[in-house]
C-alpha positions as CSV (number, residue, x, y, z in Angstrom):
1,X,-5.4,-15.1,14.4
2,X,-4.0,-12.7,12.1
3,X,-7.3,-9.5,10.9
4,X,-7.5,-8.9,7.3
5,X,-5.3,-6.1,7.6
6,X,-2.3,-8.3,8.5
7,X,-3.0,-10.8,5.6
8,X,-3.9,-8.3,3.2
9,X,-0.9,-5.8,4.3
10,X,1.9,-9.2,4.3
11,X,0.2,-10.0,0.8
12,X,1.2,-7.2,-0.7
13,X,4.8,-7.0,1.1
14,X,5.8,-10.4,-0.8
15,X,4.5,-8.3,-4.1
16,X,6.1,-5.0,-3.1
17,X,9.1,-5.1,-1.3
18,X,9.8,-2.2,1.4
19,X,6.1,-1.0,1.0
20,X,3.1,-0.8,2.8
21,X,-0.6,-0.7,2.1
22,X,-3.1,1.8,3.1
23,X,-5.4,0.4,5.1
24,X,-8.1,1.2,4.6
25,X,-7.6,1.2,1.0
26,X,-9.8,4.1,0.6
27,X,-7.3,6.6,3.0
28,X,-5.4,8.8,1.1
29,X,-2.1,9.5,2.1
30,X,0.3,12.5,1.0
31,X,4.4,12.8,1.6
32,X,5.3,14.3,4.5
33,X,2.9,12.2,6.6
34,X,4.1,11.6,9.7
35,X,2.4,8.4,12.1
36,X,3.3,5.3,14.3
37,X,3.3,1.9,13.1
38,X,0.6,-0.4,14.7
39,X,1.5,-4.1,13.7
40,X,1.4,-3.8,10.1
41,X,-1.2,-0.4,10.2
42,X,0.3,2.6,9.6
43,X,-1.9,5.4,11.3
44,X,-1.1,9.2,11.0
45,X,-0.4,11.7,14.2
46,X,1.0,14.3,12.2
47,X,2.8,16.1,9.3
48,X,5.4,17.7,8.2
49,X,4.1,20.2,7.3
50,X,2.3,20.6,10.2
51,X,5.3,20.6,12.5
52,X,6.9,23.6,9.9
53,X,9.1,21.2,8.5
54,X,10.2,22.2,4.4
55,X,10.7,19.4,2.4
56,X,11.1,19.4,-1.5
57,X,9.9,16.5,-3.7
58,X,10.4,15.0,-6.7
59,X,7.6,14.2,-9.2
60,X,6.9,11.3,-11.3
61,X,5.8,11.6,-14.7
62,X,6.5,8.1,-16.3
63,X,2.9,5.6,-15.7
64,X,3.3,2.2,-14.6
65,X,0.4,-0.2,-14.4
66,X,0.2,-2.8,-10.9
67,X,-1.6,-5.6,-11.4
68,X,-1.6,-7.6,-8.1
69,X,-3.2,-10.9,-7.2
70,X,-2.6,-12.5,-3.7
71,X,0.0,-15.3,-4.2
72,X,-2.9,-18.0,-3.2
73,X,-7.0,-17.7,-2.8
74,X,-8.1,-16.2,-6.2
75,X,-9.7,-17.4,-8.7
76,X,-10.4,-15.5,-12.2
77,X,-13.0,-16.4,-15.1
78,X,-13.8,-13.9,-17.7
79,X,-17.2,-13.4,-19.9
80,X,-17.2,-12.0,-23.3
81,X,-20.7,-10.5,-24.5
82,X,-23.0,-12.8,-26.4
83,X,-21.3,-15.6,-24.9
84,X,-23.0,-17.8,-22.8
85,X,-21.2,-19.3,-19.8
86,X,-22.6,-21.6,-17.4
87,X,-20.2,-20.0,-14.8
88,X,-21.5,-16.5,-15.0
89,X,-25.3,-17.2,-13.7
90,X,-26.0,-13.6,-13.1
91,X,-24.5,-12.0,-15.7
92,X,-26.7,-11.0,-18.6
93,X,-25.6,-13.0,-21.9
94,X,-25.4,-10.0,-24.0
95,X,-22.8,-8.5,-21.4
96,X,-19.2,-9.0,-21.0
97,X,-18.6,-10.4,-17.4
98,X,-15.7,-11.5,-14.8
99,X,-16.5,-13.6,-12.3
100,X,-14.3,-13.8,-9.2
101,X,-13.6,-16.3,-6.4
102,X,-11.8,-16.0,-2.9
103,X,-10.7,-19.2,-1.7
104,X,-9.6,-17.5,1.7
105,X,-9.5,-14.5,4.2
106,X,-7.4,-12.1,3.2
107,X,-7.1,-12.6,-0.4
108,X,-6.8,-9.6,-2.7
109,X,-6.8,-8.3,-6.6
110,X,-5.2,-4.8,-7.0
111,X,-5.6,-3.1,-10.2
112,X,-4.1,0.3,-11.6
113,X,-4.2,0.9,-14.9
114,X,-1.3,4.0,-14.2
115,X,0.7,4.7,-11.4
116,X,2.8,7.6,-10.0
117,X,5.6,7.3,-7.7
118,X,6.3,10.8,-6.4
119,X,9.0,11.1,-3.6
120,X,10.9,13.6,-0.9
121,X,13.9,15.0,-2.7
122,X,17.4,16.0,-0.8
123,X,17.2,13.6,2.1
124,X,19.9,14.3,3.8
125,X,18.4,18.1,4.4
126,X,15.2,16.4,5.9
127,X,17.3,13.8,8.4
128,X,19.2,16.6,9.6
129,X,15.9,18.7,10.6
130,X,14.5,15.6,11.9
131,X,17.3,15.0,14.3
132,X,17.3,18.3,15.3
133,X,13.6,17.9,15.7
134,X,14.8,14.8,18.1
135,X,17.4,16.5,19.6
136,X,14.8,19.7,21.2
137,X,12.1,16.3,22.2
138,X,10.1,17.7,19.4
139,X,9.8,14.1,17.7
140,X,9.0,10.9,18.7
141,X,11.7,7.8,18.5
142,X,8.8,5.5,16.7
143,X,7.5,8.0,14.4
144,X,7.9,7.3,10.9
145,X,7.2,9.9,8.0
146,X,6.2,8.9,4.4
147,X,8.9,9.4,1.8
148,X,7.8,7.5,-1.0
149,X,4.2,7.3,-2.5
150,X,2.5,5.3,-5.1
151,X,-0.5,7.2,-6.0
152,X,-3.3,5.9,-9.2
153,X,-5.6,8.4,-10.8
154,X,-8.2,5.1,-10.8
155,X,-7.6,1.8,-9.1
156,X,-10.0,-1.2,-8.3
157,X,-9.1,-3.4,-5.2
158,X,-11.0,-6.3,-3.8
159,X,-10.3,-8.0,-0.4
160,X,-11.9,-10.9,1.0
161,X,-13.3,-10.6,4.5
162,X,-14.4,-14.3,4.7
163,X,-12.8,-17.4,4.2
164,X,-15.3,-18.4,1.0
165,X,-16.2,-15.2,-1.0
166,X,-16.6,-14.2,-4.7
167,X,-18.8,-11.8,-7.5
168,X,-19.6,-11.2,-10.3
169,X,-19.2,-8.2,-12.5
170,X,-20.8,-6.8,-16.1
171,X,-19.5,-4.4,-18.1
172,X,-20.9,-2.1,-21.0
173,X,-17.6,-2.6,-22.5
174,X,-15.7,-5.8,-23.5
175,X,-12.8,-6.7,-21.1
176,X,-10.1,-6.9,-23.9
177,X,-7.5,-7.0,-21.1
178,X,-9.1,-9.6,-18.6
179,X,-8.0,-8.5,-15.3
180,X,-6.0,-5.5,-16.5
181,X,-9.1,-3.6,-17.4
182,X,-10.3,-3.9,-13.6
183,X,-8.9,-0.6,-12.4
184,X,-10.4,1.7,-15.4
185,X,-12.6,4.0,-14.5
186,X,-14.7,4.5,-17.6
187,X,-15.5,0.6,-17.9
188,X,-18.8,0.9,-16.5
189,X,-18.7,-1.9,-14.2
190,X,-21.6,-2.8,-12.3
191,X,-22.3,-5.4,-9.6
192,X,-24.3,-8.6,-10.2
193,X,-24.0,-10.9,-7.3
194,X,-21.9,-11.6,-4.1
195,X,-21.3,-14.0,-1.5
196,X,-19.4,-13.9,1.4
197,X,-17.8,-10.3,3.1
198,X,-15.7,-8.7,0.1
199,X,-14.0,-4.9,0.4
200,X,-14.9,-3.3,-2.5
201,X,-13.2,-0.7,-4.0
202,X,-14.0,-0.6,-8.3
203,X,-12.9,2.3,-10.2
204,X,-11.6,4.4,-7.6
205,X,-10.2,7.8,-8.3
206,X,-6.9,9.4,-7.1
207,X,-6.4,6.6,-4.4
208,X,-2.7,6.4,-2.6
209,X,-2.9,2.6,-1.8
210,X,1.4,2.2,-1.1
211,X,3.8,4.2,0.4
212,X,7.2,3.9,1.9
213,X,8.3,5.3,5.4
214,X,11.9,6.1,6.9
215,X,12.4,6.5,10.4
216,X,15.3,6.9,12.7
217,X,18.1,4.9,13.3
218,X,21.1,4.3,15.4
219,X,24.1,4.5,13.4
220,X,26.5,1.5,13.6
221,X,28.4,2.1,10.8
222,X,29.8,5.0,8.4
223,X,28.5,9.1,8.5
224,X,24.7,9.4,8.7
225,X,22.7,8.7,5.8
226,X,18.7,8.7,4.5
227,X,17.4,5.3,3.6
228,X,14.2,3.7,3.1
229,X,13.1,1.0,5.9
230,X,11.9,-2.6,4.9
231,X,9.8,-5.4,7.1
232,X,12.3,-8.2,8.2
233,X,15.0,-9.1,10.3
234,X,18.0,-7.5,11.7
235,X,16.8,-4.6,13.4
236,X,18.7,-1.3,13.6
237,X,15.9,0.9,15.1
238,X,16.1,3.6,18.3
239,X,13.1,2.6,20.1
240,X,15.3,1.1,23.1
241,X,18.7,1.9,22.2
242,X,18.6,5.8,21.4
243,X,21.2,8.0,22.1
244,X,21.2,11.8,22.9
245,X,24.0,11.6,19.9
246,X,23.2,13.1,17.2
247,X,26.3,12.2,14.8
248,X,25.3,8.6,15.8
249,X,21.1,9.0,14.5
250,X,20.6,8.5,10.8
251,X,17.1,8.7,8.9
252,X,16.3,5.7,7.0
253,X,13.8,3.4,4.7
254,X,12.1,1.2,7.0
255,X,12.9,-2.2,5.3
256,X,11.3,-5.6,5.0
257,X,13.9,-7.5,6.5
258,X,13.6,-4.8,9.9
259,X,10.1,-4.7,10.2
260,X,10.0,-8.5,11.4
261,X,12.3,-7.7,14.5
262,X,10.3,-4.7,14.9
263,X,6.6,-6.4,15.3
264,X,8.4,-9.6,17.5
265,X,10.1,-6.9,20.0
């Protein structure tokens, strides 16, 4: 049976397509990270910038709010203050309140207010040092390195651990947004009952929760290029079919449509 980090991290592939979650949500990622890829868990061996590789990047300075719900499982009430509400029994009548229910495992909320989407610049400079990299046995054939981040100065995420789960939450301010105020910071929110297991994270601060990774591939087609990889399908990887080539290695987006093949192999 599939752990919450398989539901949660295929949740959020449907919603994003070609990224992956942090897991835990808490782990804070930067560019440059390099790891392996266990199932759908990516988890770190190295950097970089610790293996003395430069890299520019390119910054983001346009915000963009994600607001993500788990396609099934959640259920959403909310509670003005002064209002009473027979579905709110824990929540104070002179408090604003949202009350939410998990109708599975694995079912999430995401909520940034703001995101960044910072990313390694001039590709092709960083697949030619990584092949050289390969070339000297200096990096791994399943190594991935993070090439793409989504980062949020303040984020709220909630995951159900249990099949049956939900809380309730008060805030000192009104939610004039519903769900979309979930991620602030400065709402104030404070905990008023739980059941079931629920990961918690409300009103995190500088949180990386998605990232894309390229790796390297065997080039079938055309000169070598950078691309991004994605999670199903047709898969184009080196893990059994590497060459000592380098004109036929390429570094590329892992992509949805890949990533399938990849966990079934």
């Amino acid at each position: 049976m599939p752990d919450v980090c398989d539901i949660y991290s295929k949740g959020i592939k449907k919603k994003l397509k070609n990224y992956w979650a942090a897991w835990l949500p808490t782990t804070k990622f930067e560019l440059g990270d390099i790891g392996i890829l266990n199932g759908h868990y990516f988890q770190k061996v190295s950097s970089l910038a610790s293996l003395e590789i430069p890299f520019d990047t390119t910054a983001d300075g346009s915000p963009s709010p994600i607001e993500l719900v788990s396609t099934s499982g959640v259920s959403i009430k909310v509670k003005i203050a002064g209002e009473t509400n027979e579905a709110f029994a824990s929540v104070p009548k002179g408090s604003a309140g949202l009350k939410i229910d998990f109708g599975s495992e694995g079912a999430f909320v995401v909520q940034c207010p703001a995101t960044f989407e910072p990313a390694i610049s001039d590709p092709l400079k960083l697949q030619n040092k990584i092949i050289d990299l390969f070339e000297k046995g200096q990096w791994q054939a399943d190594w991935v390195v993070i090439v793409r981040l989504v980062t949020a100065p303040s984020a709220t995420i909630l995951i159900s651990n249990s099949t049956a789960a939900g809380l309730e939450l008060s805030s000192t301010v009104e939610f004039s947004a519903g769900l979309a105020d979930l991620g602030s910071a400065g709402l104030g929110l404070s905990l008023k009952s739980q059941t079931g297991d629920i990961f918690k994270m409300l009103g995190a601060q500088g949180v990386t929760p998605f990232f894309q990774v390229a790796t390297l591939k065997r080039r079938l087609f055309g000169a070598p290029r950078f691309t991004t990889k994605s999670m199903f399908g047709l898969d184009h990887s080196i893990k059994s079919t590497i060459t000592s080539q380098a004109e036929d290695l390429y570094l590329d987006v892992l992509r949805d449509e890949e990533v399938g093949a990849m966990l079934h192999e």
